[in-house]
C-alpha positions as a Python dict, from the first residue, in 0.01 Angstrom:
ca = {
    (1, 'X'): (0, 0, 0),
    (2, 'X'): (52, 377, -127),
    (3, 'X'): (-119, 465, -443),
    (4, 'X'): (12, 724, -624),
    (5, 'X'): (-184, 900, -918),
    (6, 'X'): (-63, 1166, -1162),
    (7, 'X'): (-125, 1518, -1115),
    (8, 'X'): (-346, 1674, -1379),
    (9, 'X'): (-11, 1842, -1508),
    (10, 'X'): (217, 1536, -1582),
    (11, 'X'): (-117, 1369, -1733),
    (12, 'X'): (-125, 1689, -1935),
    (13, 'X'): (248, 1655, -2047),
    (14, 'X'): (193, 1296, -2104),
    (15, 'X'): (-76, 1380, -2360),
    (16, 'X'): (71, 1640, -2558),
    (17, 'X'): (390, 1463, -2586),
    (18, 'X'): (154, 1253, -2708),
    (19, 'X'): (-49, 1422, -2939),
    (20, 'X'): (308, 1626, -3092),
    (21, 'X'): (440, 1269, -3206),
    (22, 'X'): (88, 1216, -3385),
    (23, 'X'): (164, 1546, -3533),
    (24, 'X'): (538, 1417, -3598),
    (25, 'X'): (331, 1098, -3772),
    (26, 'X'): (92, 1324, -3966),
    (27, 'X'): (440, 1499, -4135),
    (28, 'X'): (622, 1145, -4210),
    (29, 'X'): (337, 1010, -4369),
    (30, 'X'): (218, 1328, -4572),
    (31, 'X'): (575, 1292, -4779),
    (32, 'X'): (562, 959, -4827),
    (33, 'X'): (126, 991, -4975),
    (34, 'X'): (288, 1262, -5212),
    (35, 'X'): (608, 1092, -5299),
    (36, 'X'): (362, 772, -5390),
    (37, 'X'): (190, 965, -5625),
    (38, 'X'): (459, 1156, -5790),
    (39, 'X'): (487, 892, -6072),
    (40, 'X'): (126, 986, -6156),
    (41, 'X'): (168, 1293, -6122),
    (42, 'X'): (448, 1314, -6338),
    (43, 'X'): (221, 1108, -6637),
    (44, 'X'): (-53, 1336, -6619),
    (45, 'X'): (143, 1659, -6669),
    (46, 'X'): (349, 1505, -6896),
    (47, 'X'): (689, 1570, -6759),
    (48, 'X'): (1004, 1465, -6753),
    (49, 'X'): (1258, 1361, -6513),
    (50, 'X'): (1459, 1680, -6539),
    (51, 'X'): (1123, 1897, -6510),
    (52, 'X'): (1004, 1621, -6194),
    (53, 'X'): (1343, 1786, -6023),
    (54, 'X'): (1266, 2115, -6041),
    (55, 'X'): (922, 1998, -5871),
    (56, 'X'): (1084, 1882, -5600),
    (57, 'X'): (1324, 2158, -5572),
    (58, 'X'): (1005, 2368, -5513),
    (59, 'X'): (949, 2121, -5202),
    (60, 'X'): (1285, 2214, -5030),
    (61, 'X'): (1294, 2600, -5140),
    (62, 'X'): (890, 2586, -4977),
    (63, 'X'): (1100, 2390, -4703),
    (64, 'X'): (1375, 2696, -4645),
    (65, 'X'): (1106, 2951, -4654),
    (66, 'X'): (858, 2823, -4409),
    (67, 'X'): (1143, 2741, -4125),
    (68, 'X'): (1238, 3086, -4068),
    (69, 'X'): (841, 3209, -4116),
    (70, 'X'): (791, 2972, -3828),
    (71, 'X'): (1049, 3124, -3614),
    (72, 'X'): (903, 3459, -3655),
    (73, 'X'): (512, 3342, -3647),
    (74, 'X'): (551, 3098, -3330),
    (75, 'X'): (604, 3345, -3091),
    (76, 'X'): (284, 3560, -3222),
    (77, 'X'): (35, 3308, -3219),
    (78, 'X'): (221, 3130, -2917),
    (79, 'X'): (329, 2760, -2936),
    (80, 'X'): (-45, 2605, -2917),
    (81, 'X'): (-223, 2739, -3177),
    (82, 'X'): (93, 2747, -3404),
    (83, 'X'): (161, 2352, -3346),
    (84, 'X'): (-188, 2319, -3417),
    (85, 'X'): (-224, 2523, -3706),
    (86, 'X'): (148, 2341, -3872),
    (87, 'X'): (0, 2030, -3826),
    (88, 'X'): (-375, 2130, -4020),
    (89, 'X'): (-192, 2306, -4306),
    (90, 'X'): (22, 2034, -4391),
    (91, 'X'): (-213, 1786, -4410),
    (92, 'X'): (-426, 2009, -4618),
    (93, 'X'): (-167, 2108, -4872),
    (94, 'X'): (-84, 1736, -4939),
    (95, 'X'): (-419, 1760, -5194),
    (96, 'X'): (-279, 2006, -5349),
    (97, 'X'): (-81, 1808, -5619),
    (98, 'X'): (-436, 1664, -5700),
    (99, 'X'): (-525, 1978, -5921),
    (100, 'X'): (-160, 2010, -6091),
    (101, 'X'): (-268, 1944, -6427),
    (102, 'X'): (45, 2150, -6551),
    (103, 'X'): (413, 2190, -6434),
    (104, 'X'): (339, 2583, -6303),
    (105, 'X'): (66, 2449, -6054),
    (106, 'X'): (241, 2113, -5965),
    (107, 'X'): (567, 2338, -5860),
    (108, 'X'): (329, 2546, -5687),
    (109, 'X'): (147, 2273, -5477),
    (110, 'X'): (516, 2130, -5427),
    (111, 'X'): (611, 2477, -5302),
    (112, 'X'): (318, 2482, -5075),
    (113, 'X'): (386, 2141, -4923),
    (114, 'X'): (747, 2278, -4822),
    (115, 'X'): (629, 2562, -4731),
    (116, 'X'): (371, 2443, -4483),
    (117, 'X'): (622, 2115, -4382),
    (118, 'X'): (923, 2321, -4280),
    (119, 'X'): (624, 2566, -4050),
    (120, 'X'): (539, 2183, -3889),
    (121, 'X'): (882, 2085, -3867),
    (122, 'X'): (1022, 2369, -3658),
    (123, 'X'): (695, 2417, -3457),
    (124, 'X'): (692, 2048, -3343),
    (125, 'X'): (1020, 2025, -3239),
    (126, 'X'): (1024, 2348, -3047),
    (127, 'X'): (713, 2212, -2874),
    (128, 'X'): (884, 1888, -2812),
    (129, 'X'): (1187, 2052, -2708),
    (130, 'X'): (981, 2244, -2447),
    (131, 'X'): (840, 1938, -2332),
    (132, 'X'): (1240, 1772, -2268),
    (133, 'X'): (1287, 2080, -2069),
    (134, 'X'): (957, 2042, -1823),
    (135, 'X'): (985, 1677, -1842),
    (136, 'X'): (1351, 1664, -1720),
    (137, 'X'): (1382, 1350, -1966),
    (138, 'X'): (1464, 1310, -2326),
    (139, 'X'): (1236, 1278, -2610),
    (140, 'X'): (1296, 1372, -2904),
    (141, 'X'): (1397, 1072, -3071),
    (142, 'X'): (1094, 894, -2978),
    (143, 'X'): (908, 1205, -3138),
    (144, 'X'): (1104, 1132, -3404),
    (145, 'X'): (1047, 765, -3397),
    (146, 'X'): (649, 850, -3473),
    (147, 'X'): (795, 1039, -3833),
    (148, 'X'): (972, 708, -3947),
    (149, 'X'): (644, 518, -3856),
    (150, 'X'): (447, 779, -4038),
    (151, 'X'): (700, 748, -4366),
    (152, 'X'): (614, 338, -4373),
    (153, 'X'): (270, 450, -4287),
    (154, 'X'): (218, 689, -4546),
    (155, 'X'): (393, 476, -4800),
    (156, 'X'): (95, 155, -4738),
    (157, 'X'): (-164, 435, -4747),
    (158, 'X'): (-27, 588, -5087),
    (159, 'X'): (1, 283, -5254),
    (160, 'X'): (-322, 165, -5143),
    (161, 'X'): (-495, 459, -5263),
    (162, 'X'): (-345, 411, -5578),
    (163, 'X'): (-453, 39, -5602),
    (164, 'X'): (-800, 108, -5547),
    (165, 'X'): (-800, 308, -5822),
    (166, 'X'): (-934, 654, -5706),
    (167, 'X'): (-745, 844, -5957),
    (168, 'X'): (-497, 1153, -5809),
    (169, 'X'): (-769, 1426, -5719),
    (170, 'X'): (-953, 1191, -5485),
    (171, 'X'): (-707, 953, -5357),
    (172, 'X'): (-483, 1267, -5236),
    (173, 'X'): (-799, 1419, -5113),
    (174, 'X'): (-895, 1107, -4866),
    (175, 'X'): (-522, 1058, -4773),
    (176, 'X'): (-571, 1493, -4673),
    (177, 'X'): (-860, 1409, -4514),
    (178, 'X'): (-703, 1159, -4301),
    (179, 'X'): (-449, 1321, -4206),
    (180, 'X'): (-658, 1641, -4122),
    (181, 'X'): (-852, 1445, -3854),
    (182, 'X'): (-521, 1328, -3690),
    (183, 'X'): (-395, 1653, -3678),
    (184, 'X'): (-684, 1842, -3584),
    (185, 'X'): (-757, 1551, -3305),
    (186, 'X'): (-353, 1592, -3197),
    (187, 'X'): (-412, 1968, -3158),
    (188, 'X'): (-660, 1924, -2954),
    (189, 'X'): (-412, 1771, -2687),
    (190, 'X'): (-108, 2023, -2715),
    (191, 'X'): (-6, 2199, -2408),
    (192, 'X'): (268, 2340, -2212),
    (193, 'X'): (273, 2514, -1865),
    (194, 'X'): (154, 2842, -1876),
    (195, 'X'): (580, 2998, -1847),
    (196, 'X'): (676, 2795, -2156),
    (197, 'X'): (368, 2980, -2313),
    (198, 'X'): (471, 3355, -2199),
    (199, 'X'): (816, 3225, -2306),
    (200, 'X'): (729, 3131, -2651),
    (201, 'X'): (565, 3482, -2635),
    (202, 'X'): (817, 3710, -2500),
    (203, 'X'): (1165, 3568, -2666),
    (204, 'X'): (1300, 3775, -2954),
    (205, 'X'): (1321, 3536, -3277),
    (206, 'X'): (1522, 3777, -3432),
    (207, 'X'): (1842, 3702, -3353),
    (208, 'X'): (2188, 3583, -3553),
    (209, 'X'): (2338, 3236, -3495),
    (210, 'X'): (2631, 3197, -3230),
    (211, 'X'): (2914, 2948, -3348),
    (212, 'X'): (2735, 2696, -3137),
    (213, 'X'): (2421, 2706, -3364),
    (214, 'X'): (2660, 2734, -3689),
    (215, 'X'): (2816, 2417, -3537),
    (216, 'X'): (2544, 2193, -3466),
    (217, 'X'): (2387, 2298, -3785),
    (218, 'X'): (2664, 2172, -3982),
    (219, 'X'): (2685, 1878, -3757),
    (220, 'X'): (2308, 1835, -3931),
    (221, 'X'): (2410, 1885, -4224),
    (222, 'X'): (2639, 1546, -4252),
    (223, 'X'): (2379, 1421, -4061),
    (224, 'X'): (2113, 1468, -4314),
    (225, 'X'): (2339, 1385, -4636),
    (226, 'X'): (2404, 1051, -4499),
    (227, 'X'): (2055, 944, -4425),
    (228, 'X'): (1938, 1113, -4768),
    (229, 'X'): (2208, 959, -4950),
    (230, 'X'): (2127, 610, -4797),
    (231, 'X'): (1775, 687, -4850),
    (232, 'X'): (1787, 786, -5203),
    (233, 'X'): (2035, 620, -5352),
    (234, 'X'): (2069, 294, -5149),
    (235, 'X'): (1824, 70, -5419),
    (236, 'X'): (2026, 208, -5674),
    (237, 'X'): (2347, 104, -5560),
    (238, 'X'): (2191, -218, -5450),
    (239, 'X'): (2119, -216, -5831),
    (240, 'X'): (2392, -84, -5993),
    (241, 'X'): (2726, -237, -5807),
    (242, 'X'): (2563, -555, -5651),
    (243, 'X'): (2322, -632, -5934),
    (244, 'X'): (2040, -686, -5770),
    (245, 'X'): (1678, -695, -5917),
    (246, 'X'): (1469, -363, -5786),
    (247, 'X'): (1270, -562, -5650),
    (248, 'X'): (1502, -726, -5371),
    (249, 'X'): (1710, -375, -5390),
    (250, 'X'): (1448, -188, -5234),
    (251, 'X'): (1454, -424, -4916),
    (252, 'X'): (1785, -224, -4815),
    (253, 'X'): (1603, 89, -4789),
    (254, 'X'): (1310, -79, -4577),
    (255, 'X'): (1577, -230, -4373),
    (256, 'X'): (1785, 107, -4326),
    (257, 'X'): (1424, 281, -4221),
    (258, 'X'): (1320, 24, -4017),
    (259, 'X'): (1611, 18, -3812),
    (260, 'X'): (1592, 376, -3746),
    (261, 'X'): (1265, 370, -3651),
    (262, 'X'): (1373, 110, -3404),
    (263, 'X'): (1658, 310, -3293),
    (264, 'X'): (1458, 635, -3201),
    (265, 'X'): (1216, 453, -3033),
    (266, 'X'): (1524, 337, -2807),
    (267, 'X'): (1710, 672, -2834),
    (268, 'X'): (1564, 877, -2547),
    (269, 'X'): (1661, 599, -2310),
    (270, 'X'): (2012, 564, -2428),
    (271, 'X'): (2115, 976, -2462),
    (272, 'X'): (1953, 965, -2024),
    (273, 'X'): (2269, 716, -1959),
    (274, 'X'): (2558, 785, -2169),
    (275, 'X'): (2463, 1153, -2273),
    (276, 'X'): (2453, 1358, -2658),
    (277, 'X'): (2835, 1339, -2727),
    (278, 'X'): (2907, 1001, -2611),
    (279, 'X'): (2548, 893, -2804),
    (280, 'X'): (2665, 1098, -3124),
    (281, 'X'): (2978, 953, -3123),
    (282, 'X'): (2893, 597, -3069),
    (283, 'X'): (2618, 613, -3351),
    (284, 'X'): (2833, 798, -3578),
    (285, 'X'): (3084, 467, -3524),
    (286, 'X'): (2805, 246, -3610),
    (287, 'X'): (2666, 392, -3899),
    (288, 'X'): (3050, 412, -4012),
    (289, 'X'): (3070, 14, -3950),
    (290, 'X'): (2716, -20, -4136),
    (291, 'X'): (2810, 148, -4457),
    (292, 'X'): (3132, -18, -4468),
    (293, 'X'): (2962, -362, -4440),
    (294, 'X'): (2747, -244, -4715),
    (295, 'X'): (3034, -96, -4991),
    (296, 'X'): (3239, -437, -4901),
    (297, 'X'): (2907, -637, -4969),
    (298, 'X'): (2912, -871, -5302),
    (299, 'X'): (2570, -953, -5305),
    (300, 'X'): (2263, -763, -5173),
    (301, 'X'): (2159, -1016, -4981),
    (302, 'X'): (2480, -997, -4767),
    (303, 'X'): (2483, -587, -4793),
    (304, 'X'): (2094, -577, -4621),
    (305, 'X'): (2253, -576, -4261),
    (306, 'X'): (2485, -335, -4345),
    (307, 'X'): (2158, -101, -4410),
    (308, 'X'): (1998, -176, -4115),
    (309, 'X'): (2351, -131, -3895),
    (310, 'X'): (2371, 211, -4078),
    (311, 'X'): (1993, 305, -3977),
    (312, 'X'): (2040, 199, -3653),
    (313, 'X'): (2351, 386, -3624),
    (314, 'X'): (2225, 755, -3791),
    (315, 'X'): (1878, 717, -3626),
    (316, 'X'): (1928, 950, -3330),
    (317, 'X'): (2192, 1243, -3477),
    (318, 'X'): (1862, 1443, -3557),
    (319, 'X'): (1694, 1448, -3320),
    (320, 'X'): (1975, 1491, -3060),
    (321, 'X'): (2084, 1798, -3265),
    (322, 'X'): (1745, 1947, -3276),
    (323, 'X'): (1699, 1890, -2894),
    (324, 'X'): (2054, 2072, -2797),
    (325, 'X'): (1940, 2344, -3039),
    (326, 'X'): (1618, 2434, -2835),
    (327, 'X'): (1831, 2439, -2501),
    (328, 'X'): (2055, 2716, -2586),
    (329, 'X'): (2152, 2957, -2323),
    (330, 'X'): (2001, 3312, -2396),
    (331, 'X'): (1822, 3191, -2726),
    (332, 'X'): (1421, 3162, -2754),
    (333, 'X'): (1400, 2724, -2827),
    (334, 'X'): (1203, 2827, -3204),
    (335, 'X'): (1489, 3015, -3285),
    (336, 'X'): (1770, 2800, -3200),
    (337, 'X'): (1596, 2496, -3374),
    (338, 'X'): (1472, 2740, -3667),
    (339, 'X'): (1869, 2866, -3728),
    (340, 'X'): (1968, 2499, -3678),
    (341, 'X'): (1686, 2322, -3932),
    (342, 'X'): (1732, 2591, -4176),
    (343, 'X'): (2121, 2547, -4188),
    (344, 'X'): (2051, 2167, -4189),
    (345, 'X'): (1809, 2140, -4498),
    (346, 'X'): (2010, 2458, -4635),
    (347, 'X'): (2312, 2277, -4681),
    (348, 'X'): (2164, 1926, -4757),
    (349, 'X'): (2018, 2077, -5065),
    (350, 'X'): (2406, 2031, -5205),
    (351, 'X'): (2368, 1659, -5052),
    (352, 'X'): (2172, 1447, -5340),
    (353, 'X'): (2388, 1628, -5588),
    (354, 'X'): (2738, 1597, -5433),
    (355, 'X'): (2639, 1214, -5406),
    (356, 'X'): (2502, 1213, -5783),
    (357, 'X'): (2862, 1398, -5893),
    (358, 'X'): (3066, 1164, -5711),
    (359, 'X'): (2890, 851, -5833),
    (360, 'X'): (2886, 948, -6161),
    (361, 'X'): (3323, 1021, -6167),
    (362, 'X'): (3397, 777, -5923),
    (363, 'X'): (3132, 546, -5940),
    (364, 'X'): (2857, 460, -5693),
    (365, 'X'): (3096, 247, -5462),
    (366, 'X'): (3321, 564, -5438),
    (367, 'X'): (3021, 817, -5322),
    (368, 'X'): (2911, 560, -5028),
    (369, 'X'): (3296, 577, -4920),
    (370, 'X'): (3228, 961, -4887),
    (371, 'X'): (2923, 902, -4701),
    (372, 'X'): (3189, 736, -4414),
    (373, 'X'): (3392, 1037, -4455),
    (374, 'X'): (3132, 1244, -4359),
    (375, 'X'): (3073, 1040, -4004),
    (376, 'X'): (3395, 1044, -3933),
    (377, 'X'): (3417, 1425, -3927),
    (378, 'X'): (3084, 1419, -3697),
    (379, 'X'): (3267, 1200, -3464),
    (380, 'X'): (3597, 1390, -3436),
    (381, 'X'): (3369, 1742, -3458),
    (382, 'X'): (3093, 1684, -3159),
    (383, 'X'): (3265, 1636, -2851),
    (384, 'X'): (3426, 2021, -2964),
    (385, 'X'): (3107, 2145, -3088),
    (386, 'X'): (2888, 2070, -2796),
    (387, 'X'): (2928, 2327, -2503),
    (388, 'X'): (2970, 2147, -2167),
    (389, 'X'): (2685, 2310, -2033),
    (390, 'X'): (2441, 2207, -2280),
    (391, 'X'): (2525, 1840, -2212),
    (392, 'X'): (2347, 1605, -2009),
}
């Protein structure tokens, strides 16, 4: 019999693919520990739900500025230290909130957690992205994956924090702490062959987005406002048009997350046979079939596969996207996913409030009928979007 052992490089690879998806965790389960305690929060400054959204407006502006500061910074400290040093800020700014006794220094901690999330979130996936190009295989959805487990994760950890009764300062302290040691234990294990390094170094970040880029960020964009909009609003219209108890109504948001999680974990394998259009197109089609199952729902009980279709279905568009963004021809992998992300979470800003507007004309039923409208125009809009020689 022939053994056969991995070379010290592909063990490498194997770890810090690894340790970038505890990273990925570290960032899906920071907003989830902050989102727990926002309701706190928002009692102890004494705030109200209009002042609470301009709080978390500071999260996505932090969000828009720390993208592009990533795609200029990751080249200068090189793709290492800067993965490492995303991951350790984030986690540290999630105690941050803890000392926002007023609405100045709670928008300021919010600022700080966008600010140091949207550093992580282009870092990571540039460094995963680097990893899909070495590897020869696709993985960016299970990267991915390890952010949806992080959100549940996050959420348990939160709430039991909060039940223990540790009070803000020191329950977002040990939740910082925690994720601190992941990060700083993840970090440890990030690599990359020494040419993806002088790469990372060399490339010019300053550059202005081809039509590709434009495309596939807007391709992100419907992306995102469809899982946001499911996200955010799915217990309310679970609520509102079915007239469920928020209780039961929030089992269609832990069945649309759920099933995404599930889907990432399985997208990798699925974009190496059919490829990113076909993939795209095909979950598009099922998260079309999903929301329509859910808007045609009378009761919730009968609408909760409908969430879990659409999860399924929208799970991999994200990642996909990100991973074609960091294989551009003639642009440095941090700057095509920093020009995509940025366009993405640019434009999904308008998301929430375009659903909110249409809800409150139309009615809620109305708004989720957009929300197919918007897959639609990803299906009919990828195949001519995607250059043939960025395809697998």
């Amino acid at each position: 019999m022939i053994e056969y052992s991995a070379t010290r490089e592909e063990r490498a690879l194997a770890a810090s693919r690894l340790a970038a998806s505890a990273i990925f965790f570290v960032g899906g389960a920071g907003l989830t520990v902050w989102a727990t305690f926002i309701p706190l929060l928002k009692v102890r400054a004494g705030l109200d739900d209009a002042q609470i959204g301009m709080v978390l407006l500071c999260v996505s502006l932090g969000c828009l500025c720390g993208m592009p500061a990533a795609g200029v910074l990751r080249p200068r400290l090189g793709p290492i230290r800067s993965g490492a040093l995303a991951g350790l800020a984030f986690a540290a700014a999630i105690c941050a909130p803890g000392l926002g006794w007023s609405m100045p220094l709670l928008m300021g901690a919010a600022y700080l957690i966008g600010l140091s999330f949207g550093f992580l979130d282009v870092c990571i996936n540039a460094h995963v992205s680097a990893l899909e190009r070495e590897l020869g295989w696709p993985i960016m959805s299970s990267a991915h994956a390890f952010f949806s487990v992080g959100n549940v994760s996050g959420a348990l950890i939160g709430g039991a924090l909060i039940g223990a009764g540790l009070g803000i300062p020191a329950g977002l302290g040990i939740a910082s702490l925690l994720l601190i040691a992941i990060a700083a234990i993840a970090s440890s294990w990030l690599w990359l062959p020494e040419a993806h390094v002088r790469e990372a170094h060399s490339t010019s970040v300053f550059q202005l987005p081809s039509r590709t880029i434009i495309g596939l960020g807007v391709l992100t964009v419907l992306a995102f406002i469809v899982e946001l909009a499911l996200i955010d609003w799915g217990a309310l219209y679970l609520v509102q048009v079915t007239g469920s108890p928020p209780a039961q109504a929030a089992y269609g948001v832990a069945a649309f997350s759920l099933a995404m999680a599930i889907g990432r974990f399985r997208g990798d394998r699925i974009v190496h046979r059919y490829g990113e259009v076909a993939t795209i197109r095909v979950s598009a089609v099922i998260a079309i079939i999903g929301i329509a199952a859910i808007v045609l729902a009378p009761t919730a009980l009968i609408a909760l596969p409908g969430f879990a279709v659409a999860g399924f279905g929208i799970a991999n568009m994200v990642p996909i996207l990100f991973s074609l963004s960091g294989r551009m021809p003639g642009v440095a992998p941090t700057a095509g996913i920093a020009m995509t992300v940025t366009i993405a979470y640019g434009g999904g800003l308008f998301g929430p409030p375009l659903v909110g507007f249409v809800a409150h004309t139309q009615g809620m039923r109305a708004a989720f009928v957009m929300l197919i409208g918007g897959a639609l125009v990803i299906t009919a809009l990828v195949r001519w979007i995607i250059p043939r020689n960025l395809r697998k």
